[in-house]
N, C-alpha and C positions, 0 to 999 in steps of 0.2 A: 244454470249458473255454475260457473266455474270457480276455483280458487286463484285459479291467474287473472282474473278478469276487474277493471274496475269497479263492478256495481259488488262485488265482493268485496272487494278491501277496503273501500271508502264507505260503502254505503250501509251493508248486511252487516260485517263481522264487527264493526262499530256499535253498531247497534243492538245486534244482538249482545254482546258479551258483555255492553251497559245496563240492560235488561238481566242479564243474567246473576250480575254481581250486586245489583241491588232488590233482587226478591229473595224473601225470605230460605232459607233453606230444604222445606218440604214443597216449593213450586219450583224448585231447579232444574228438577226433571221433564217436568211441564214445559218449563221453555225450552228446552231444549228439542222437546218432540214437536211444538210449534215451531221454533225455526229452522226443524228439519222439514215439515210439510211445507213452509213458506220457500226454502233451497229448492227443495226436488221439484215443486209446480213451476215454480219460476221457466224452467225449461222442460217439462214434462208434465203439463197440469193435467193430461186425459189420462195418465198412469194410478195417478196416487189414490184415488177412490181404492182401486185393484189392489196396490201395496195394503195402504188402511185394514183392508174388508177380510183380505186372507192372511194377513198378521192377527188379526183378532179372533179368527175362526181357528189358527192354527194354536194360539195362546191358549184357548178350551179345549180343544184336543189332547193338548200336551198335559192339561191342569187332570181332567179325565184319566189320563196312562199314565199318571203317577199317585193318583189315588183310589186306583184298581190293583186287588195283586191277582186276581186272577193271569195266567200265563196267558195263554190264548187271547184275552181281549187287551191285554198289552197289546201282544202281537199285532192284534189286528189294527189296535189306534195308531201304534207305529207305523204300519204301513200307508193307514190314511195318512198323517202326517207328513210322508215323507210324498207319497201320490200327488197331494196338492201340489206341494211346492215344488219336484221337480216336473211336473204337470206345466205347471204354470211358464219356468224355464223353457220345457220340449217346445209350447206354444208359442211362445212369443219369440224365442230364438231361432226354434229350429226348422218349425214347420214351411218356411217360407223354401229353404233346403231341400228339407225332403220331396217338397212339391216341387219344384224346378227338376230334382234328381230324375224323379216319376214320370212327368209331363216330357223329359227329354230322353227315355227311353221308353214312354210310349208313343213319342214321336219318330221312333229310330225302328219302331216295329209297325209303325203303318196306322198307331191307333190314336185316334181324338185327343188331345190336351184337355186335361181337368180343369175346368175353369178356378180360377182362382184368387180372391184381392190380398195381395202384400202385407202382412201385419207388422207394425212397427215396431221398432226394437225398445224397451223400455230401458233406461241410463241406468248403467251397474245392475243388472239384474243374476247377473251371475254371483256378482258379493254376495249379495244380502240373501240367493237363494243359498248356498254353501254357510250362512251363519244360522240359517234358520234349521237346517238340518243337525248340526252341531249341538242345537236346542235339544231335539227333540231327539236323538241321540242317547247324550248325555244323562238328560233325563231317563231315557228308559233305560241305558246302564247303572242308572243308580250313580256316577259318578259324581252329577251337581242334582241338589232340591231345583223344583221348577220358582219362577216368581211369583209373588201374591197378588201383584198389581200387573193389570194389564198396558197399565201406561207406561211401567216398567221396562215390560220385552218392549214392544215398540219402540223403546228408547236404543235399546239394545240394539233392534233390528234396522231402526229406519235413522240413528244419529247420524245429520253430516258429515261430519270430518271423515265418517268413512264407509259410508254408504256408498256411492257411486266407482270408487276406486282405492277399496281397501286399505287398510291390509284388512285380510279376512279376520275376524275376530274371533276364535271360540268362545262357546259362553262360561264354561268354566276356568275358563284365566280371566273374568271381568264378571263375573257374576259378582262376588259380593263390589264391587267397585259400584256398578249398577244404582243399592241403597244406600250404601253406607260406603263411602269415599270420604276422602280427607284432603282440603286444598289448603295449600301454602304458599304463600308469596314466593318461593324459592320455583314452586314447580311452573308455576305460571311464568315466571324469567324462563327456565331453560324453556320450557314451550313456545317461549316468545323467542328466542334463539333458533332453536328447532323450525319452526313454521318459516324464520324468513334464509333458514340454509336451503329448504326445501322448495321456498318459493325462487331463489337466486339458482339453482340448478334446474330448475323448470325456464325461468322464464329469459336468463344470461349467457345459458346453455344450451339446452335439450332446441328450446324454440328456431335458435340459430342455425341449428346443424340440421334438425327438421325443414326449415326451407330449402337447403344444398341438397337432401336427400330428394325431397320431393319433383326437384327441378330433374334430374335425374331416372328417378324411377317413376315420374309419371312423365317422363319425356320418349322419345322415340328409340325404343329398345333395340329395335331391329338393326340400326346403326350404329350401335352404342358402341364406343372405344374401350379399350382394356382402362386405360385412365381414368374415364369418367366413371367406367362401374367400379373402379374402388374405389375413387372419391368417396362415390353413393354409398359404398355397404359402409365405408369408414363413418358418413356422416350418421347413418340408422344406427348404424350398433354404438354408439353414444347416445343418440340422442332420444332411445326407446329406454335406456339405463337411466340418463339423465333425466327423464322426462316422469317415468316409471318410480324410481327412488325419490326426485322430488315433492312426487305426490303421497308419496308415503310416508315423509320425512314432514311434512305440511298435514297431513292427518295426526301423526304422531305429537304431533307440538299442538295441535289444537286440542286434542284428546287431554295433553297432561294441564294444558289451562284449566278444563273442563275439573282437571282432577281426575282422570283416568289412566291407567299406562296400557297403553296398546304394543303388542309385539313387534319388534324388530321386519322387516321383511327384507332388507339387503343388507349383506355384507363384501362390501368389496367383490364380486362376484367374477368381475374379472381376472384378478389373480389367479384364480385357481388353477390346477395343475391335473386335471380331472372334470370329463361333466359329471361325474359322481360327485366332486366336488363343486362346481357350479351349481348343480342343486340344494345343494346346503346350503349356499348362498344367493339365489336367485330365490325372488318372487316365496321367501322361506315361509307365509302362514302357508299357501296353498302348495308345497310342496309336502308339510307338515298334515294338512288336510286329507292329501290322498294318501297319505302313508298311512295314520290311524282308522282312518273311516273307510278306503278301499283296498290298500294292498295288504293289510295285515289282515282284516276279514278274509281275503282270498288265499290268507296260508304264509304269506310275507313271506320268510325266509327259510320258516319251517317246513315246506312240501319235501317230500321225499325225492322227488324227481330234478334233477336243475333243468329239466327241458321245460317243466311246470312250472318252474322260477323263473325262467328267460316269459316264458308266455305271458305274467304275471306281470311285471317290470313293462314291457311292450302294450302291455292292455291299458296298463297304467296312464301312462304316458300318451297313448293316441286320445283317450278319456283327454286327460289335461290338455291335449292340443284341442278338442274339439270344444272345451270348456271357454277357449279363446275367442272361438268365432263359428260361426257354421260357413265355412268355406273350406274344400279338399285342402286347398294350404297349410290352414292348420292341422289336419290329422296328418299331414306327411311332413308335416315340421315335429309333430307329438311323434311320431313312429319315427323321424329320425332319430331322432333326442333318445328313444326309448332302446335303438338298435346301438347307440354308443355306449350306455348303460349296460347291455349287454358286454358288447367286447371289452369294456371295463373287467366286467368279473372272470371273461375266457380269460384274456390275455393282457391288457391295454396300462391296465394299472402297471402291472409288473415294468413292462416295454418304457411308461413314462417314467419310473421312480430311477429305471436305468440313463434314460438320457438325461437326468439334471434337470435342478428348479426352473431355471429359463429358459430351456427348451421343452420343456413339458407344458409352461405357461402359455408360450408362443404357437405352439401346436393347440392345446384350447380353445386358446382366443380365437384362432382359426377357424375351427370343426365350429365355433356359437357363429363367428361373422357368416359362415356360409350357411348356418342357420335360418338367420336373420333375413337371408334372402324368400328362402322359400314365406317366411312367418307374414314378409312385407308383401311378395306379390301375389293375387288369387290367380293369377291364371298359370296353370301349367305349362303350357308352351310360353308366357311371359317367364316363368322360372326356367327355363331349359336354355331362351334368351341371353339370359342376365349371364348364367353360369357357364357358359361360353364366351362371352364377351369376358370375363374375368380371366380366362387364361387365352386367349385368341393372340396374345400380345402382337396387339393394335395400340400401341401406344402416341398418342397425340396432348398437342399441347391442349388445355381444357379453358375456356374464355370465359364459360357461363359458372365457374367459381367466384361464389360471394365476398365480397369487401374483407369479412371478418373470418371466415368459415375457417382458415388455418390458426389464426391467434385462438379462434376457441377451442379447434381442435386440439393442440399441444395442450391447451388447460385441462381440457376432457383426458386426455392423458395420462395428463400427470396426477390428477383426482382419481381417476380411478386404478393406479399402479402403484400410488405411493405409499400406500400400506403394506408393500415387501419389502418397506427399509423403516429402521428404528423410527428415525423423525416421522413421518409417517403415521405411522403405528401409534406415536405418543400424540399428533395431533388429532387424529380421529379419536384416541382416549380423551382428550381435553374437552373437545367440542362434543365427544356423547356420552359423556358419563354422564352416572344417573345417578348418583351422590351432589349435595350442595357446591356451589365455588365461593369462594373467600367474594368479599367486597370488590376489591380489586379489579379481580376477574367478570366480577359484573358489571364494572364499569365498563373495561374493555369490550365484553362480547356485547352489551346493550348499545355504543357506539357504533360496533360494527355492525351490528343486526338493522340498526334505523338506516346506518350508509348504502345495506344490500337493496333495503324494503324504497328505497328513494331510488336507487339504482332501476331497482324493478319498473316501479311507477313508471321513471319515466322511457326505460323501452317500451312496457306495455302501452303505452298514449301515444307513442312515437310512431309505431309499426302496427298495422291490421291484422297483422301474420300473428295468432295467438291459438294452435291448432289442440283440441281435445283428441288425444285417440282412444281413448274408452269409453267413444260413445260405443264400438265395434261387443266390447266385452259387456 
């Protein structure tokens, strides 16, 4: 089950949140973990026994290494703790990887293929494996107490709104939220705002530019015009933003229904003027995630060496790409990413701050769009393909462009640039602040909010084309 999907909006979220507002206040949590078991099965039912069984084994471990002070058998429950759960991630993500890597270079030296069956990828299994470590973490920093109820973490660990596709949640920004939260007719409005911005950029947006891209980069590369592969990377690098931030924007508003506040994960990411910058604004828990939990444990800024500090940054980063997908793509889109972070710190920054706001912006945008390429396609000679075809200048007129694909592109646009100019700036203050709006403003935005959520309906009824891409992550 999806959030853009009808049996969601009409059927589930209806019902659940009717269920939710009329049981008493110590079974809230209850429903909540039931209509997360009822979400995740819905389109993963052979998973969730697995999520259940080691969410609850992982709950006693952690209850264990917080009420032991021995040092050593911390140690060691931290380790299991953390063993499981990235266990469970290595198995079910990656192993299918490493087997094909193996089998294809014991095919290349003359010897037998391992036989093998394909394991299925379980939905969101990278979120909730990166929340559950943050658990267990924390706890043994002493930073956050563990929970007393085990229906509690569960809740924490397997809640919809952001199970499947984030934002990551640490446990100690929602821990006490967890028992003791506080709901108000004001946070459930802007939530109710929040969810149909999120749903109206996934489903007005991101879906539309997603078809153009697809026709594109799943069509015949070998002949591909200089034209139509910018079409294509123009329509991906929106439509992974648009599609990506929707969903985080539609968890976020569902969260603060709930009475939770979930952390930001984009800001304007385009803008920036820097991918030093672009990471403070892109996909921000999990940039935040490896910062605290693996580049500052490896020495962060402090190593003595900058050659240790480039390694650091680089190691980081190929990590984070391969946390995307297990496919070479992603670690050589993470070790791209990770090599302009470098020359950031040689040289790169200084070089942008000299050419000015708009040419530094415009160079960005760039160095992410040809990102975007390597991120979309797995094959390596498909990437070497496309990146040729992008400067080959082959320019032809392009036929197989959609009805809409320009009118949404300009919108995509101007949504995501309009925050370098005042107005701008004060309408994304308006639409996300997190303080109350007068009456007024509630009128207005609840008006516009029903006219997006109608809008949506009826593309989504209209058109079959409703693609999930984090079934990948």
């Amino acid at each position: 089950m999806i959030f853009s999907s009808i049996v969601f909006l009409l059927y589930f979220l209806p019902l659940f949140l009717l269920v939710y507002h009329v049981v008493p206040k110590q079974f809230k949590n209850l429903i909540i973990l039931l209509g997360s078991i009822i979400f995740y099965s819905w389109g993963a039912p052979q998973f969730i026994f697995i999520i259940i069984v080691s969410t609850y084994i992982d709950f006693h471990i952690v209850r264990q290494l917080y009420n032991t002070s021995a040092i050593k058998i911390r140690k060691v429950l931290l380790t299991l703790s953390i063993s499981i759960n990235l266990g469970l991630l290595a198995y079910f993500k990656y192993s299918n990887f490493f087997v094909s890597n193996l089998n294809s270079l014991l095919s290349t030296l003359g010897f037998s293929e391992m036989p093998w069956v394909e394991v299925a990828l379980p939905i969101g299994i990278s979120f909730y494996t990166f929340q559950t470590l943050t658990y267990s973490i924390d706890v043994y920093r002493k930073t956050s107490e563990p929970l007393n109820n085990v229906l509690d973490y569960m809740v924490y660990i397997m809640s919809f709104p952001q199970m499947i596709a984030g934002p990551i949640v640490r446990f100690n920004a929602i821990a006490n939220q967890i028992v003791n939260r506080v709901e108000i007719a004001d946070d459930k409005l802007i939530g109710f705002y929040r969810f149909c911005i999120g749903l109206s950029k996934k489903v007005l947006i991101a879906n539309v530019l997603a078809e153009q891209a697809d026709i594109i980069f799943d069509g015949d590369l070998i002949n591909l015009s200089t034209t139509a592969a910018w079409i294509g990377i123009f329509a991906y690098t929106f439509q992974i933003y648009f599609d990506f931030s929707g969903y985080s924007d539609m968890a976020i508003g569902l969260g603060r229904i709930l009475g939770f506040r979930f952390p930001e994960n984009f800001k304007s990411p385009y803008v920036s003027q820097s991918i030093s910058e672009f990471w403070r604004r892109w996909h921000i828990t999990l940039g935040e995630f490896m910062k605290d939990y693996l580049y500052i444990p490896l020495g962060g800024n402090r190593v003595s060496s900058k050659y240790r500090l480039f390694f650091n940054l680089w190691l980081v980063f190929i990590l984070s790409g391969l946390w995307h997908g297990s496919e070479w793509n992603f670690i050589l889109w993470g070790a791209y990413h990770g090599l302009f972070l470098i020359l950031d710190r040689i040289f790169l920054l200084r070089f942008l701050k000299k050419i000015g706001v708009v040419m530094a912006t415009l160079f960005t945008f760039f160095i992410v769009m040809i990102g975007w390429v390597i991120f979309r396609l797995d094959s390596i000679s498909d990437i070497q393909l496309y990146l040729v075809s992008l400067f080959n200048f082959d320019f032809q007129l392009e036929p197989s462009v959609i009805p809409a694909f320009w009118t949404i592109t300009i919108l995509a646009v101007i949504f995501s640039f309009c925050t370098n100019f005042k107005a701008g700036k004060d309408l994304e203050t308006f639409f996300f602040k997190t303080h109350t709006y007068h009456v007024k403003h509630h009128l207005i935005l609840t008006l516009l909010s029903v006219i997006l959520f109608i809008l949506c309906l009826s593309s989504i009824t209209s058109s079959g084309f409703n693609p999930f891409i984090y079934f990948r992550f």
